[in-house]
C-alpha positions in Angstrom: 0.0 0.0 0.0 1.2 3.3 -1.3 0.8 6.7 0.7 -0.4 8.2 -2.5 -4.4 9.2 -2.9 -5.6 9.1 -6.9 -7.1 12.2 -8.2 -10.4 10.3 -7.4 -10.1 10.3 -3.8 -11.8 12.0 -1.2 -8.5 14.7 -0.7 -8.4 15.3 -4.2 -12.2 15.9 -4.7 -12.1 18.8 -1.0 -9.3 20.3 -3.3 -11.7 20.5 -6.4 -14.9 21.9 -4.3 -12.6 24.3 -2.7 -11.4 25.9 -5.8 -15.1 26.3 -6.5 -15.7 27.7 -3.2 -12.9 30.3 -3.3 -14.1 31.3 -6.5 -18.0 31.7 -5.6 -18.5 35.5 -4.8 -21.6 35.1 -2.4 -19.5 33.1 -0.7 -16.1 35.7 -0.4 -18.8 38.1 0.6 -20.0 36.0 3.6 -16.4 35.6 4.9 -15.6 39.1 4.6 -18.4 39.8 6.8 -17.3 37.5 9.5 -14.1 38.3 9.7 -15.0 42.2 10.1 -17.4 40.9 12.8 -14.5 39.5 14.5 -12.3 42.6 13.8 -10.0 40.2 12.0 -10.1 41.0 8.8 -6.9 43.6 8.5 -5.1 40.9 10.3 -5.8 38.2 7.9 -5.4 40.8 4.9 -1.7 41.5 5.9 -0.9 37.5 6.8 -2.7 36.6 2.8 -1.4 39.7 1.3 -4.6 40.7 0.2 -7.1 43.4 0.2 -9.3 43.7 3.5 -12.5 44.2 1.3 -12.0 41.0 -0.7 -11.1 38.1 1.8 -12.6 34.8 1.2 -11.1 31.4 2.0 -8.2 31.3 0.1 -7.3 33.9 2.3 -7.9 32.8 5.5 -6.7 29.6 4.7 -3.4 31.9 3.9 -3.5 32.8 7.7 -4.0 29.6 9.2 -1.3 28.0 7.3 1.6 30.6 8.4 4.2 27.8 8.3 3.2 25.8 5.0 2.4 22.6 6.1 3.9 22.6 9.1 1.1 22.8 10.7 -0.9 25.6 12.3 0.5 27.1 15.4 1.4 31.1 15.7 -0.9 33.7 17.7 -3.4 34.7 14.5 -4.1 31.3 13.3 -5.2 30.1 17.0 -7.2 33.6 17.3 -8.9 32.7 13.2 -9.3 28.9 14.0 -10.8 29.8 17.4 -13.5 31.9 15.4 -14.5 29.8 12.6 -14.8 26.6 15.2 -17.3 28.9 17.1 -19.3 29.8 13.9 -19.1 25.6 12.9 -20.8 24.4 15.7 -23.7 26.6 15.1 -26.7 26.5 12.5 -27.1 26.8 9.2 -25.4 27.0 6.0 -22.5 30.1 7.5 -21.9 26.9 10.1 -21.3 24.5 7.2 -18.6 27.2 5.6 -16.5 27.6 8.5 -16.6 23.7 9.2 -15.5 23.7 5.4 -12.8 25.8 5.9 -11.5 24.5 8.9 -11.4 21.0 7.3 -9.3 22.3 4.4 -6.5 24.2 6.7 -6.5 20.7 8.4 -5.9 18.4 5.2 -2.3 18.2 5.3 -2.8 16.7 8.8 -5.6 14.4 7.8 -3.2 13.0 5.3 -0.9 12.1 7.9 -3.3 10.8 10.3 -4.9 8.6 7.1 -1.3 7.4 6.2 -0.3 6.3 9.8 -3.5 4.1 9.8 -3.6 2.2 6.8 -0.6 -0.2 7.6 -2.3 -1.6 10.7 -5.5 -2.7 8.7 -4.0 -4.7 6.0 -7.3 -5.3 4.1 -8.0 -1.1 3.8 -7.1 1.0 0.8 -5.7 4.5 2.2 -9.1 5.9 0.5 -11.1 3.8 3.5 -9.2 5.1 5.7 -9.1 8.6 4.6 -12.7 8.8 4.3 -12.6 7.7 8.1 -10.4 10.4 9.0 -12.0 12.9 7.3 -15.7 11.8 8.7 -14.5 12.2 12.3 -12.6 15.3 11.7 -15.3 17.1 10.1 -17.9 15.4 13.3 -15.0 17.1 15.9 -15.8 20.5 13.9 -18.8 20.9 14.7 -19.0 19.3 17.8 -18.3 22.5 20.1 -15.9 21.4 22.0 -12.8 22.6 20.7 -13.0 26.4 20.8 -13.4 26.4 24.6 -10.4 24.3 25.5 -7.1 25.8 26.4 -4.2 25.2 24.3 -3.8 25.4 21.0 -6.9 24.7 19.0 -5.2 23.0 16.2 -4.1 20.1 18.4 -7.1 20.0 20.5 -8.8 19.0 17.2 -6.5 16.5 15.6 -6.2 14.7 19.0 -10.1 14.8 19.1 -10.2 13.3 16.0 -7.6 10.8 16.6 -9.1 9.3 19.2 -12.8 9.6 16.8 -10.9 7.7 14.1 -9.4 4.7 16.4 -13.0 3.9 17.5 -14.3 4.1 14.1 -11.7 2.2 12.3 -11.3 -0.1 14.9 -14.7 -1.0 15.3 -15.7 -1.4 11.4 -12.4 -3.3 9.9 -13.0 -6.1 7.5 -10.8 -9.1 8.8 -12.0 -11.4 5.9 -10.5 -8.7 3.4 -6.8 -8.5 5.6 -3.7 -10.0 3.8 -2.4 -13.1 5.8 0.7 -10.6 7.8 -2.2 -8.5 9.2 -4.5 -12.1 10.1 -1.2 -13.1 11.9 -1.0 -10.4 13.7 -4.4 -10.4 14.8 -4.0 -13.8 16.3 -1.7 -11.9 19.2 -4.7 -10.4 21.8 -2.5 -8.3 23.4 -2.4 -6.1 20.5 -5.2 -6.4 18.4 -6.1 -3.7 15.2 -7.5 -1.1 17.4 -4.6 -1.0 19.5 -2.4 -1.1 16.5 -4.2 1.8 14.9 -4.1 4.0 18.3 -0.3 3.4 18.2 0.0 4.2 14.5 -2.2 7.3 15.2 -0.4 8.1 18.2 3.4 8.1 16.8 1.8 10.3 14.0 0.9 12.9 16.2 4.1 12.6 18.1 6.2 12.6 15.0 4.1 15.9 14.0 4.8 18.0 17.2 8.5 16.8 17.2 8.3 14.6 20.1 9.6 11.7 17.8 11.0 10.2 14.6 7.5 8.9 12.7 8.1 5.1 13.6 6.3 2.3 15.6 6.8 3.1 19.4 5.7 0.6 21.8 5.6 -0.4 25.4 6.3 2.3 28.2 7.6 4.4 25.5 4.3 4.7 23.3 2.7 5.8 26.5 4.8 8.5 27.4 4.7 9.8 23.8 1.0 9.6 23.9 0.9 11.1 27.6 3.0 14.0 26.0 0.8 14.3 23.1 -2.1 14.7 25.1 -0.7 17.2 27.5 0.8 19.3 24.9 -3.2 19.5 23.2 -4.8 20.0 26.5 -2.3 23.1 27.0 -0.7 21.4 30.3 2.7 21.7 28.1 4.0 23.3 25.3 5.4 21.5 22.2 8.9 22.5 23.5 8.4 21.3 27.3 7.4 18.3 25.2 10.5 17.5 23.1 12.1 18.2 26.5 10.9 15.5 27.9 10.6 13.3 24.6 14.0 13.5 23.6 15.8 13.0 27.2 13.8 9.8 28.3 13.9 7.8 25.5 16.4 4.3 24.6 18.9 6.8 23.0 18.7 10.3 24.7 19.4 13.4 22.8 22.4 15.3 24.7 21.1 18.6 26.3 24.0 20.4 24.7 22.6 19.0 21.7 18.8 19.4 22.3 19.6 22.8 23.4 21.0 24.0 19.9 18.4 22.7 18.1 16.4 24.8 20.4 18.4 27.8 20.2 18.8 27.8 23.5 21.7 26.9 26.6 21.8 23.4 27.8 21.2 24.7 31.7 18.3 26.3 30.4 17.4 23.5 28.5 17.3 21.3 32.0 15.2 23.8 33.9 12.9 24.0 31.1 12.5 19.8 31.8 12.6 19.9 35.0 9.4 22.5 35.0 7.8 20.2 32.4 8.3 17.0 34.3 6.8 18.7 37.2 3.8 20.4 35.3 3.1 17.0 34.0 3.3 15.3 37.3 0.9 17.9 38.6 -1.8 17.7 36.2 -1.8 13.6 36.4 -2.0 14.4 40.4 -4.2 17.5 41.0 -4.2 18.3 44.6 -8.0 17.8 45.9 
């Protein structure tokens, strides 16, 4: 199984109806509208280089992708993301849009997330599983419950949707379709396909905040990179108090002096920085009563 996705395939045809939507003027109008309702729109004109009285999707996608694919993650994209989740979990077709557009600044992720599950389920085409992804992402949209969570938004909603996908693809595999490596490995309980896709899924989103190389991780470490990944979208720690941790306990520990370049910072600081993380974590899995 290839990572690819034919010009057929579910990613392929969002790209298609988004070029439709970016060109539909009705549409442009509406989001002009709501971002001068939120008072955003001169700040998503300057990050799209764009006019503030012609702003429409391709332009806020423009600010919620500061970094490329990278991923979303600097102060204007949290503040946009954080308005159009509000408006998706509402009524009505402006509710559909901003889901809409929140799914497309969240494709390059989605691929990810599709491509980490599709070796675990041996009898699934990365189209099955994409569709999968992209059914519980768009579900965590409009759920409501992303916007009011601290942290960064972004996260919140990928880990949502991890967790949404590892239910659903776990629950609805086809065994009789798996190839005979995968029907082996099913014959091990300890570690049937839902566990194997929450590991897959979770090493993804690891690999994505820099916690990790993008490899199988299992044992004690899969559960500190999965503790780290869901401290880092609950807000308890940053992505940086996260690699601080990550990349110290680990088989093969990354040298502070070396972690702390990469950093751009000293290695004293670097073990402060950890030491505050391992703490903060500590903490928040023992809240004093």
């Amino acid at each position: 199984m290839t990572g690819t996705f034919s010009s057929f395939g579910i990613f392929a045809r969002l790209d298609a109806d988004w070029a439709l939507l970016c060109a539909d003027g009705k549409v442009r109008a509406a989001v002009t509208g709501w971002l001068e309702a939120d008072r955003l729109a001169p700040d998503v004109a300057a990050a799209a280089g764009a006019w503030v009285a012609d702003l429409g999707p391709d332009q806020v996608l423009a600010a919620l992708r500061p970094a490329g694919d990278r991923g979303l993650g600097d102060g204007l994209s949290d503040v946009v993301l954080r308005a159009l989740l509000r408006r998706a979990c509402g009524a009505g077709a402006s509710a559909v849009l901003a889901a809409r557009i929140v799914l497309q600044a969240m494709v390059p992720a989605a691929v990810r997330l599709a491509r980490g599950q599709v070796r675990p389920f041996g009898g699934r085409s990365f189209e099955d599983v994409a569709q999968a992804v992209v059914a519980a992402l768009y579900e965590t949209v409009v759920s409501g419950r992303i916007h009011t969570r601290p942290g960064r938004p972004a996260a919140n909603l990928m880990l949502d949707a991890l967790r949404r996908t590892c239910r659903e693809v776990g629950a609805d595999r086809e065994p009789l379709a798996a190839d005979v490596s995968a029907a082996e490995a099913w014959a091990d309980d300890s570690c049937g396909p839902f566990e194997r896709a929450c590991a897959s899924a979770v090493t993804a989103a690891a690999a994505a905040a820099g916690l990790a190389a993008e490899e199988e991780a299992e044992g004690s470490r899969l559960e500190l990179l999965e503790l780290l990944v869901g401290a880092i979208g609950s807000g308890v720690l940053s992505p940086a108090d996260g690699r601080a941790i990550a990349w110290h306990y680990t088989s093969v520990p990354v040298p502070d002096a070396r972690a702390a370049a990469i950093a751009g910072t000293t290695p004293g600081a670097w073990q402060r920085r950890r030491s505050r993380a391992v703490h903060a974590l500590r903490a928040s899995l023992h809240p004093v009563a």
